[in-house]
N, C-alpha and C positions, 0 to 999 in steps of 0.2 A: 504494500500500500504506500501510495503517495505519503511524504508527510509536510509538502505545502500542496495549497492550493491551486489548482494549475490557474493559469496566465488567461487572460484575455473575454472574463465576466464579469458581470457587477452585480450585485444584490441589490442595489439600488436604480434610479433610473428608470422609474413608470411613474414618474409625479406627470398628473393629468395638468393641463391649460387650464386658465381660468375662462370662468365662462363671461366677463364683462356685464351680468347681469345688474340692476337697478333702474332709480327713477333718471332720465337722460334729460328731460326740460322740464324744470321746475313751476310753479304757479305765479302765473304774469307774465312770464316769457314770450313774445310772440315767436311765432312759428308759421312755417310755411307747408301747404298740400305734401305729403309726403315724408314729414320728419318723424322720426323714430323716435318717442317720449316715453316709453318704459319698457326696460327687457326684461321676462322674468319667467318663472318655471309653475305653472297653475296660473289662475287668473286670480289673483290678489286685488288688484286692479281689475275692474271690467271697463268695455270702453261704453263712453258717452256719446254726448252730441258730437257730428263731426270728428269721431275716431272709428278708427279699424283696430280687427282684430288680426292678427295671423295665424298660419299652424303652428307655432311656436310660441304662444301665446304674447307677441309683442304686440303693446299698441303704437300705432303710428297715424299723424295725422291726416284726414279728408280732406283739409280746405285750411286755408289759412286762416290765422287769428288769433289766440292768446288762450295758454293752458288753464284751467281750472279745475282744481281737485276735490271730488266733492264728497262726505260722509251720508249716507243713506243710511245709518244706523242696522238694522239686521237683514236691509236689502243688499248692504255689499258696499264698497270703495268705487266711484269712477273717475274716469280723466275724461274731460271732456274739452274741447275747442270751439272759444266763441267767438263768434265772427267782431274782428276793427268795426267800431260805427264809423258811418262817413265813408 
């Protein structure tokens, strides 16, 4: 029997990527049709007015206008996007 270890393994070396998850535009921020405002894993956040959902469960914006984060109390969290007056 060997008494080292032979040469050219690691025992280490499967640390996974992070996944960039969280809130990406916060409340008041304007944004534009298409921006990505929350990454995340389940829907924690549901979308609102003027948000999309993905198969990944990101939401991102329909239309331009300005975040808002709303509490529904035991209907759930949303983000929603309200249109610039004027």
């Amino acid at each position: 029997m060997a008494t080292k270890k032979g040469g050219g393994s690691s025992r280490n070396g499967r640390d996974s990527n992070s996944q960039r998850l969280g809130i990406k535009r916060f409340g008041g921020q304007s944004v534009r049709g298409g921006t990505i405002l929350v990454r995340q894993h389940g829907t924690k956040w549901r979308p609102g007015l003027n948000v999309g959902l993905g198969k990944d469960h990101t939401l991102f914006a329909t239309a331009d206008g300005f975040v808002r984060f709303e509490d529904h109390g035991a209907r759930g969290l949303k983000v929603s996007v309200v249109p610039a007056q004027g």
